[in-house]
Wavefront OBJ file of the C-alpha trace (Angstrom):
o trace
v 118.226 54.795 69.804
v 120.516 57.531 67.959
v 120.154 60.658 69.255
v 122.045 63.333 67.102
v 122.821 67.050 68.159
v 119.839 68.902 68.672
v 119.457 71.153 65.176
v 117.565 74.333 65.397
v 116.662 76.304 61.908
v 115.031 79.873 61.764
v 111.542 79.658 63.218
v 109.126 79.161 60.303
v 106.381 81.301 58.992
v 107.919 85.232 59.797
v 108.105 87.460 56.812
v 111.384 87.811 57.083
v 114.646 86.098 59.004
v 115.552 88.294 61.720
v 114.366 88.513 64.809
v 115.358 91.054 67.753
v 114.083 89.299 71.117
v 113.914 89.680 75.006
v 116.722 87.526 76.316
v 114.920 86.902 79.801
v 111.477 86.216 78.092
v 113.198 83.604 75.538
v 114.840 81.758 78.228
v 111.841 81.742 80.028
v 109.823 80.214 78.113
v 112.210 78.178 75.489
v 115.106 77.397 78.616
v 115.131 74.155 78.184
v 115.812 73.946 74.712
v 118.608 76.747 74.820
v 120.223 75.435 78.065
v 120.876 71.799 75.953
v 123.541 72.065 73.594
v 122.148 72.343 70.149
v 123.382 73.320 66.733
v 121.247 76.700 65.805
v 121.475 77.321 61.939
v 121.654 81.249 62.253
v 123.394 83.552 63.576
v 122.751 85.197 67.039
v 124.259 88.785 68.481
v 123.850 88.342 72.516
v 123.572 91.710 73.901
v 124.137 91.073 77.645
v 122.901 94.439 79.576
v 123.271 92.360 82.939
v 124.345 88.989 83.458
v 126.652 86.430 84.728
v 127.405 82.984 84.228
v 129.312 80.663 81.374
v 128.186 80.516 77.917
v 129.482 77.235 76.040
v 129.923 77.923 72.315
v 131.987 74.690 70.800
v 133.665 73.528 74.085
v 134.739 77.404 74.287
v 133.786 78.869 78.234
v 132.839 82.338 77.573
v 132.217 84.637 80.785
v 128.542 86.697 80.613
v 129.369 90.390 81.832
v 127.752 93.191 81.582
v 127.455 95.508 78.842
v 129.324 93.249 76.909
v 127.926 91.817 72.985
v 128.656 88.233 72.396
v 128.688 87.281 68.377
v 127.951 83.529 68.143
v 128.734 81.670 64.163
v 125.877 79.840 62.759
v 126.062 75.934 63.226
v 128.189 76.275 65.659
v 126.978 74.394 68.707
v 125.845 76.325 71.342
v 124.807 76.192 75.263
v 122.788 78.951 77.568
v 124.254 78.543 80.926
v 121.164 77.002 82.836
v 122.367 78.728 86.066
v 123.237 81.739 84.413
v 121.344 85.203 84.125
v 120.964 86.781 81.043
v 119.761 90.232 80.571
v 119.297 92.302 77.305
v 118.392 91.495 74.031
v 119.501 88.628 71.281
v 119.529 89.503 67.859
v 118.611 86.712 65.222
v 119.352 86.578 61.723
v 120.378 84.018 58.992
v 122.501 83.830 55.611
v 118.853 84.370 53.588
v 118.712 87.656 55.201
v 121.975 89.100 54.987
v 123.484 88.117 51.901
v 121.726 89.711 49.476
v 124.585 90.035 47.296
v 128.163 88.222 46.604
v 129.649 91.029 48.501
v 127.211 90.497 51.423
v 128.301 87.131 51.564
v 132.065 88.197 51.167
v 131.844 90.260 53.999
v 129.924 88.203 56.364
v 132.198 85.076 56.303
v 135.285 86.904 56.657
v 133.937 89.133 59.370
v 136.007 88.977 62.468
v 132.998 88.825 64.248
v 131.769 85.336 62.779
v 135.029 84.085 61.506
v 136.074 81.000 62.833
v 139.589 82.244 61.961
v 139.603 83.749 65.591
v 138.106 83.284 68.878
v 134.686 84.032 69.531
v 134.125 87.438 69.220
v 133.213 89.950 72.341
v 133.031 93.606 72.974
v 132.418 95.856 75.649
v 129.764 98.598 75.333
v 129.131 101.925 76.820
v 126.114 101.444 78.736
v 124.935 105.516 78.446
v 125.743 106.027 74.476
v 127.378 104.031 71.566
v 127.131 103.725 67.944
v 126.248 99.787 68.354
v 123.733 101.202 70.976
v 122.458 103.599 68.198
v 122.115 101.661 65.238
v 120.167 98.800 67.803
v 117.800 101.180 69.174
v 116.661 102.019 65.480
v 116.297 98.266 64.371
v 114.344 97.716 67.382
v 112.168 100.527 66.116
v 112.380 99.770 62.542
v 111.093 96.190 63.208
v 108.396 96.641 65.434
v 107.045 98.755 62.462
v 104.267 97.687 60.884
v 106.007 95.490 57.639
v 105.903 97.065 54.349
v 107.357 97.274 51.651
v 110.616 99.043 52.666
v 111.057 97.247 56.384
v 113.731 94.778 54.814
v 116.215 97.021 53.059
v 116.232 98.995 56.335
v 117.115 96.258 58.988
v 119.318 95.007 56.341
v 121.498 97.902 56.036
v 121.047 98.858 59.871
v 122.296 95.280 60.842
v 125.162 95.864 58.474
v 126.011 99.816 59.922
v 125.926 97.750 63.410
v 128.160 94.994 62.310
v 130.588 97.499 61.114
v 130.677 99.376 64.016
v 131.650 96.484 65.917
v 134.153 95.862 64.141
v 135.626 99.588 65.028
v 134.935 98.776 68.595
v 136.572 95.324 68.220
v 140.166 97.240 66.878
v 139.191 100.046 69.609
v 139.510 97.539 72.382
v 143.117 95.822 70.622
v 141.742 93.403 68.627
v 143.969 92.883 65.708
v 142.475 91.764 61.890
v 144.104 89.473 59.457
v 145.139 92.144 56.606
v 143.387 91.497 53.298
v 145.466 89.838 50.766
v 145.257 87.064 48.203
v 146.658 84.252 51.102
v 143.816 85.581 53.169
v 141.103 84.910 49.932
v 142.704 81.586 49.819
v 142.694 80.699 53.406
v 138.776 82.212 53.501
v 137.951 79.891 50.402
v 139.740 77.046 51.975
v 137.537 77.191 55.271
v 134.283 77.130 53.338
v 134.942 74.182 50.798
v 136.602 72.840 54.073
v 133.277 73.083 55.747
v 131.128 71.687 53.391
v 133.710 68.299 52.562
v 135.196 67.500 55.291
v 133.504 64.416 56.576
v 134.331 63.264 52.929
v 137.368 64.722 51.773
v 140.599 64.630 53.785
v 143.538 65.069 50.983
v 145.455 68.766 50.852
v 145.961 68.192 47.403
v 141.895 67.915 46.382
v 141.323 71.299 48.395
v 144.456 73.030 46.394
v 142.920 71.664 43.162
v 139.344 72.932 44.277
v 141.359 76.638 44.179
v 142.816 75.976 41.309
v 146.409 76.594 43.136
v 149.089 74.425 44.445
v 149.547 72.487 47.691
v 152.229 74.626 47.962
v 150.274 78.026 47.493
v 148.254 76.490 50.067
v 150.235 75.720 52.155
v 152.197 79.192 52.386
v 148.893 80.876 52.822
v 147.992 79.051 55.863
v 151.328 78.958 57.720
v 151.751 82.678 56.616
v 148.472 83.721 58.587
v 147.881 81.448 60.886
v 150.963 79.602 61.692
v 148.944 76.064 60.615
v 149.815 73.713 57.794
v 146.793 72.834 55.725
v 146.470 69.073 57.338
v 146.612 70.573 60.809
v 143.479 72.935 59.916
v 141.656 69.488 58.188
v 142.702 67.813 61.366
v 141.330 70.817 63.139
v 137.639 70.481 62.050
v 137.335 66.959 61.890
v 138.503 66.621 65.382
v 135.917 69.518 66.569
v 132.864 67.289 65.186
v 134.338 64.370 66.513
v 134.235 66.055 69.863
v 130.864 67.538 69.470
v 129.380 63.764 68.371
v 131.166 62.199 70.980
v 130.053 64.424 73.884
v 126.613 65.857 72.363
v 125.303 62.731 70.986
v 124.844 59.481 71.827
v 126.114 57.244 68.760
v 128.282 54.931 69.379
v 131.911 55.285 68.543
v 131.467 53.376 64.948
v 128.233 55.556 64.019
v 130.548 58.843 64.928
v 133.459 56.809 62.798
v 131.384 56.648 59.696
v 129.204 59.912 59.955
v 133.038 61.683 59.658
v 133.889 59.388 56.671
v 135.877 56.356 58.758
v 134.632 52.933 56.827
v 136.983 51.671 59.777
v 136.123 52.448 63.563
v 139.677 51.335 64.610
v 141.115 53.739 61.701
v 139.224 56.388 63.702
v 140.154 55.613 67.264
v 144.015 55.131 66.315
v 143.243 59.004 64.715
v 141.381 60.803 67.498
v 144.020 59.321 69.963
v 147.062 60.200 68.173
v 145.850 64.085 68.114
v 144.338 64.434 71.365
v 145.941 61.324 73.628
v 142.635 60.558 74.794
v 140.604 57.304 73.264
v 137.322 58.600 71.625
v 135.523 56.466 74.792
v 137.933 58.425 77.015
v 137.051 61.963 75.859
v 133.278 61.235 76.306
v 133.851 59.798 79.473
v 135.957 63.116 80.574
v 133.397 64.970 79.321
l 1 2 3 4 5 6 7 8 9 10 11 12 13 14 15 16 17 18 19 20 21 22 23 24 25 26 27 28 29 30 31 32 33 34 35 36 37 38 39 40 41 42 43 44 45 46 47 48 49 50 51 52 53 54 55 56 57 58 59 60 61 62 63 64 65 66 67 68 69 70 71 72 73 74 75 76 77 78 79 80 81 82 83 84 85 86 87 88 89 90 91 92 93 94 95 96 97 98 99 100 101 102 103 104 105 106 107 108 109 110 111 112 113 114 115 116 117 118 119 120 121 122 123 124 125 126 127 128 129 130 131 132 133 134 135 136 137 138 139 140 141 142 143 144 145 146 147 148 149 150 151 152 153 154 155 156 157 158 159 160 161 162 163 164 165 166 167 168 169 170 171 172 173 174 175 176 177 178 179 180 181 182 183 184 185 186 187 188 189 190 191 192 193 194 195 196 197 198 199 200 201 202 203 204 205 206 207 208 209 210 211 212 213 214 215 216 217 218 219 220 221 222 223 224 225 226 227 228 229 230 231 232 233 234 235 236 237 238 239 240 241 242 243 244 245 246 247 248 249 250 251 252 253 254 255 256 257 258 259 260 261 262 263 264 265 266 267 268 269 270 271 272 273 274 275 276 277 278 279 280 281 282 283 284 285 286 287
C-alpha cells in the first residue's frame, strides 16, 4: 500500500490560525504524531526554555539548547526528537494569518527567518529580559483574551514586532542578510514559482520567461547571491523531495519517479545517482 509523507494542516474549527501552545503538554499527548516525520503546512516558532536532543527539519540535525528559538518553514518536513526534551512554548501560525497584505506576504517569504535561502534559522535568548521575550509574553496574554473583535489585528502585529526583533537578534549574534536588490526580487520570485512547478517544470529558460527576464538575468542573479547557477538550484529541490519520498515514504522507486515528473524510472535513477553517487535504492537503504 502507498504510504505518502504524513501531511498535517492547521487544526480545524479555531477562530483564527495561530496558536501559542505548551511544548511538554503537546508532545505529551500528540508525541507520536510529532516524533514521525511529517510535512506540517504552517509555520512553527520553537521556543526551547530547557531542552536537549536533535531536531530533524529536512535531513538538517539541529541541536535543542536552552534559551534558544528555533524558526521552522512551512511544508518543510519536520521531526520532534522522540528521546529529546523539550521545554517552553511553540508558536503556530499559517500564511491565512499573516499575510494580510502583499507586503505581509513580501516580507514573510523573504524573511531570514523562514527563507530557505539560508539555514534554518536559530537564536539565543536572554532568559531574564528580551524584546522577543516581551512581545511573547503579550501575545500569550493577548490570546488567552476572551476573542473579540480586535484580538486579530493585535496578535497580528505582535507576531510581526516579534519577528522583527528576531531578526535584530539574528544580525546581533553575526548573522549576515542578503542585501535587497532587484537580483535578490528575482532570486525570491524564482524560489516560489520554483516551488510550486518543479515536479513539472525543469527548463531555466521557462522560469526566466515566467519573470519576464533572460536566462541570462537569471542566471547572474543567482550566481551573484548565492554562488548557484539556476539548474543547480532546480537540481537542488528536486533532489530534496526525492530524498524526502525516498526515505519518508514508502513508494517504490517508479511511484517517486513519476510523482517528480520522470515518465521514465531509469531516467530518474541515472539522475539521482549522477548528483548524489548513491542509487535512489541506495540512499533509502543508508537512510
Amino acid at each position: 500500500m502507498k504510504k505518502e509523507i504524513k501531511k498535517y494542516s492547521f487544526k480545524d474549527g479555531l477562530k483564527l490560525e495561530f496558536e501559542i501552545l505548551d511544548l511538554q503538554e503537546i508532545l505529551k499527548s500528540k508525541g507520536e504524531m510529532m516524533t514521525v516525520a511529517h510535512r506540517a503546512q504552517f509555520y512553527h516558532i520553537l521556543w526551547i526554555e530547557k531542552g536537549e536532543g536533535t531536531h530533524f527539519i529536512d535531513f538538517k540535525p539541529i541541536n535543542i539548547e536552552d534559551n534558544s528559538i528555533i524558526f521552522i518553514p512551512h511544508n518543510c518536513v519536520n521531526r520532534f526528537d522522540s528521546k529529546g526534551t523539550y521545554q517552553g512554548k511553540v508558536i503556530l501560525f499559517t500564511d491565512s494569518f499573516f499575510c494580510k497584505n502583499k507586503q505581509d506576504m513580501q516580507f514573510l517569504h523573504s524573511s531570514m527567518l523562514f527563507s530557505d535561502l539560508y539555514d534554518i534559522a536559530k537564536i539565543k535568548v536572554n532568559p531574564q529580559v528580551s524584546d522577543v521575550r516581551v512581545c511573547r509574553n503579550m501575545m500569550e496574554t493577548e490570546y488567552l483574551r476572551s476573542p473579540d473583535s480586535e484580538q486579530y489585528h493585535i496578535l497580528h502585529n505582535l507576531l510581526h514586532v516579534l519577528l522583527l526583533h528576531a531578526e535584530r537578534d539574528m544580525h546581533k549574534q553575526g548573522f549576515e542578510e542578503l542585501k535587497s536588490s532587484a537580483n535578490l526580487d528575482y532570486l525570491i520570485l524564482f524560489k516560489d514559482i520554483l516551488e510550486e512547478n518543479f515536479r513539472k517544470e525543469k527548463s531555466v529558460k521557462k522560469y526566466a520567461s515566467e519573470l519576464s527576464i533572460s536566462e541570462k538575468q537569471l542566471h547572474k542573479a543567482t550566481t551573484t547571491l548565492v554562488d548557484k547557477t539556476p539548474k543547480q538550484i532546480i537540481d537542488e529541490r528536486i533532489l530534496l523531495e526525492a530524498k524526502r519520498l525516498l526515505v519518508h515514504a514508502n513508494q517504490s522507486i517508479k511511484e517517486v519517479a513519476y510523482e517528480l515528473g520522470y515518465e521514465e524510472p531509469t531516467n530518474f535513477i541515472k539522475y539521482f545517482r549522477k548528483h548524489t553517487n548513491f542509487t535512489p535504492s541506495e540512499f533509502r537503504e543508508q537512510f
